[in-house]
C-alpha positions in Angstrom: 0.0 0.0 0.0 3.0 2.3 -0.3 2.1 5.8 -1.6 5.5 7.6 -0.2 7.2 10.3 -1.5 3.6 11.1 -4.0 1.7 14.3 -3.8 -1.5 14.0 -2.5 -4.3 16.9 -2.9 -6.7 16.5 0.0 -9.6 19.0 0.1 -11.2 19.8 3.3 -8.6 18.8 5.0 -8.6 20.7 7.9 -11.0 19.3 9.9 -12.7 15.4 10.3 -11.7 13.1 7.8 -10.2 15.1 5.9 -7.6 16.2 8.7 -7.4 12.3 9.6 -6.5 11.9 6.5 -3.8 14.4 6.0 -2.1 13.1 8.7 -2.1 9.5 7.7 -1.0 10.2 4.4 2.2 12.7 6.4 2.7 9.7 8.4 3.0 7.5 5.2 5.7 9.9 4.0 3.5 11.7 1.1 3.5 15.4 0.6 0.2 16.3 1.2 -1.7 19.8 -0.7 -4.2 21.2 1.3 -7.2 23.0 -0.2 -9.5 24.2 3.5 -11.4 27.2 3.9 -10.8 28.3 7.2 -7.3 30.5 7.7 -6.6 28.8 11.1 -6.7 25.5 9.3 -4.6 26.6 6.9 -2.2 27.7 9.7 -2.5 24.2 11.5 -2.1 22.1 8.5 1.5 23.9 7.6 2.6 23.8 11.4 1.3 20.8 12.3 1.6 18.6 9.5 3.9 20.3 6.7 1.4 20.3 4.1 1.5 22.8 1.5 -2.0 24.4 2.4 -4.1 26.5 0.1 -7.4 28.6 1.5 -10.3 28.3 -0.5 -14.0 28.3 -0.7 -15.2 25.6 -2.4 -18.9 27.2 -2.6 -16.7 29.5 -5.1 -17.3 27.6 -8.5 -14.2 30.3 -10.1 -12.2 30.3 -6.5 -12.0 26.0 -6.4 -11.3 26.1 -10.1 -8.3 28.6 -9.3 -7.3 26.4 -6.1 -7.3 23.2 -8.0 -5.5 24.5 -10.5 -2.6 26.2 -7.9 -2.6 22.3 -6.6 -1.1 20.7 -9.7 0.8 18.7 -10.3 -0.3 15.5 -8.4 0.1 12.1 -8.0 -3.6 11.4 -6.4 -7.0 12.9 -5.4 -9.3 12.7 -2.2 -11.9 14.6 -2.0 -13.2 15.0 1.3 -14.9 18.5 1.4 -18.3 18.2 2.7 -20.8 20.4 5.0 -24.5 20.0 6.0 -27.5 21.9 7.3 -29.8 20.5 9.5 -33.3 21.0 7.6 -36.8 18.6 7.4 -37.8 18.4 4.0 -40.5 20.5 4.0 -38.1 23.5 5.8 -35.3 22.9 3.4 -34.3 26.4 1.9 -33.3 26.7 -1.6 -29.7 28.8 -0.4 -29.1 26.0 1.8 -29.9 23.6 -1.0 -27.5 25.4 -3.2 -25.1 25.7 -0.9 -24.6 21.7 -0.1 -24.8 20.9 -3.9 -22.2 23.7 -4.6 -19.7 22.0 -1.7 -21.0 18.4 -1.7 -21.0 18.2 -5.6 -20.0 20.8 -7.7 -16.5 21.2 -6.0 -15.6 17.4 -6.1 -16.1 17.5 -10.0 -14.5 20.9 -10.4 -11.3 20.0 -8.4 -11.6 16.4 -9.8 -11.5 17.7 -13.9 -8.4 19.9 -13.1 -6.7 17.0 -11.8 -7.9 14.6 -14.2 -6.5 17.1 -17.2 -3.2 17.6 -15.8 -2.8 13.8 -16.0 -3.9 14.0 -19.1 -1.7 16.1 -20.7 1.0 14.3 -18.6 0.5 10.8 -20.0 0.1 9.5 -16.3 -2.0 7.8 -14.3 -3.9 8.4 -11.0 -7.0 7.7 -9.2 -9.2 9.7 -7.3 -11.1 9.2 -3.9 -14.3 10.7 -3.4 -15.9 10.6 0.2 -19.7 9.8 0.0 -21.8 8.8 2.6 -24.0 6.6 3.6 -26.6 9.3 3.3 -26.7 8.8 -0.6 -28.1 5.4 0.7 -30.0 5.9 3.1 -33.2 8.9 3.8 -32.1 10.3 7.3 -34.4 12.8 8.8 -33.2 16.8 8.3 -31.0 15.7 5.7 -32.7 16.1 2.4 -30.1 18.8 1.0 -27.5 16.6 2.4 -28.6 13.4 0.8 -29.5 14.7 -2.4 -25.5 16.0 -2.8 -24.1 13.0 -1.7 -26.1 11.0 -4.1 -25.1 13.5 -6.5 -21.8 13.0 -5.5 -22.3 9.0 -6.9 -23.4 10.2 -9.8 -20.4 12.0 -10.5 -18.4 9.1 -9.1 -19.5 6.2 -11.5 -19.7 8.4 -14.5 -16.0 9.9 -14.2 -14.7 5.6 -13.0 -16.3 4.7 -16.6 -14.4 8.0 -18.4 -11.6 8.1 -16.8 -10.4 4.5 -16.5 -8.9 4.4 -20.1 -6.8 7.4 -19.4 -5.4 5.2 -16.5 -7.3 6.8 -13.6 -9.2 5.0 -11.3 -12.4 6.9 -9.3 -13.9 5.5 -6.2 -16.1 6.4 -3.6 -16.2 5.3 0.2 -19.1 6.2 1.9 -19.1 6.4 5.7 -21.7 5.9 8.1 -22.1 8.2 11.2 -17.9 9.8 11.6 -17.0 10.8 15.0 -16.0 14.1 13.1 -17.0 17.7 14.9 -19.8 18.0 12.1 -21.3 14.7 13.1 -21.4 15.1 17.2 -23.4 18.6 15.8 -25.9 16.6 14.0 -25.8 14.0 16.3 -25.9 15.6 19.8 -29.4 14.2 20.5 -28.9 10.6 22.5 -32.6 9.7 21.4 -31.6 9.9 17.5 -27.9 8.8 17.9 -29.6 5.9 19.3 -32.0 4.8 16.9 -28.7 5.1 14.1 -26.4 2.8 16.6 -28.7 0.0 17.2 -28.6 -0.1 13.1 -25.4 -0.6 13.1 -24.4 -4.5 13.8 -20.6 -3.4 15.4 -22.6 -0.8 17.6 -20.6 2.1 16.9 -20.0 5.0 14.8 -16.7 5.4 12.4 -13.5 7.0 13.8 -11.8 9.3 10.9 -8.7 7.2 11.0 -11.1 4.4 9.6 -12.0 6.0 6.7 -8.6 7.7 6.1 -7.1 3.8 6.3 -9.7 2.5 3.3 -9.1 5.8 1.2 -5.4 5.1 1.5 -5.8 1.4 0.2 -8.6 2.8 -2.5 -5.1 4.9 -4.2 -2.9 2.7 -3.5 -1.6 -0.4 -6.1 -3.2 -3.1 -4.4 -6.8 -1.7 -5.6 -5.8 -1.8 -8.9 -8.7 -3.7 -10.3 -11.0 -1.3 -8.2 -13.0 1.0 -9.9 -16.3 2.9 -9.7 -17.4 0.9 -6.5 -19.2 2.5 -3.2 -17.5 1.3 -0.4 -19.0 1.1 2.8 -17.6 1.9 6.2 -20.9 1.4 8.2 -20.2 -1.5 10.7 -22.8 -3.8 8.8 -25.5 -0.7 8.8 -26.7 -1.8 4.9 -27.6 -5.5 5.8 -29.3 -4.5 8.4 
């Protein structure tokens, strides 16, 4: 599973998975680009971690293509940007619509085409990680904007796997249950809900970030070379249940 000394761009990787991420991949020896919006992250990820770190707003169809862009060249992809809102259905606001589809969505395939032409041009080959969420599966309460971009997200996922593969890049998605990230204890917080998601899951737990950072890892890496276009699970069992 060796990925050292190849340069990784990780978007939203100042926080969650992302930031799990970003360190694993440090720890692994790989030069990690950071694209994060907040300037403290940005801060953290250089002092911290080393990473070259780039502040950006990926609501900002013209900022994320000038990020992504700034990013280049690299060796791999993850794209872990994500945000939520916590509306019902029939209370979900059109700007916060926009706004998950913009982040969720639009950025992943944004960042994702600049990539994807650099190694183009470059005769190389790649692969790209997209974070999903079990959300694209599943119809979770106050989450309709949410699940809507993550399915979105799929979409994008098994469309670019099938176009992409010939140039040599693989595409995958892994799609997390609940993450013990500091979005998730916000959507979360109430026992009465967390509960009726745990008893779903058979392992009786939510993910830690380092979990999902480990199967990203293996999704780049040589040994999931015949992998492409799947959505991969990290739910404890929560879809056969």
């Amino acid at each position: 599973m060796s990925i050292e000394g190849k340069t990784v761009i990780v978007t939203g990787a100042g926080k969650g998975i992302g930031r799990a991420t970003a360190q694993l991949l440090v720890e692994r020896g790989v030069r990690v680009v950071a694209l994060t919006r907040s300037a403290e992250d940005v801060e953290a990820l250089r002092q911290d971690l080393g990473c070259v770190a780039i502040k950006v707003d990926l609501a900002d169809a013209v900022a994320t293509r000038e990020a992504a862009i700034a990013a280049l060249p690299a060796d791999f992809l993850i794209n872990c940007a994500g945000t939520t809102e916590l509306q019902s259905f029939l209370d979900t606001s059109v700007e916060a619509f926009d706004h998950l589809m913009a982040v969720n969505t639009r950025a992943p395939m944004i960042v994702a085409q600049e990539y994807a032409r650099s190694l183009i041009r470059e005769g190389r080959k790649g692969a790209i990680v997209n974070v999903s969420s079990v959300a694209s599966f599943v119809g979770i309460p106050d989450h309709a904007a949410y699940c809507a971009s993550k399915s979105g997200l799929d979409g994008l996922t098994r469309v670019m796997a099938r176009e992409l593969a010939p140039h040599g890049i693989r595409v995958n998605g892994v799609h997390p249950t609940v993450t013990l990230t500091p979005m998730a204890v916000k959507a979360w917080s109430d026992p009465d809900k967390a509960a009726g998601m745990l008893n779903r899951i058979p392992v009786g737990r939510f993910v830690e970030p380092v979990e999902v950072a480990t199967a990203i890892l293996f999704l780049l890496s040589d040994d999931a070379a015949m992998i492409n276009g799947i959505s991969m699970p990290i739910d404890g069992g929560l879809m056969i249940s």
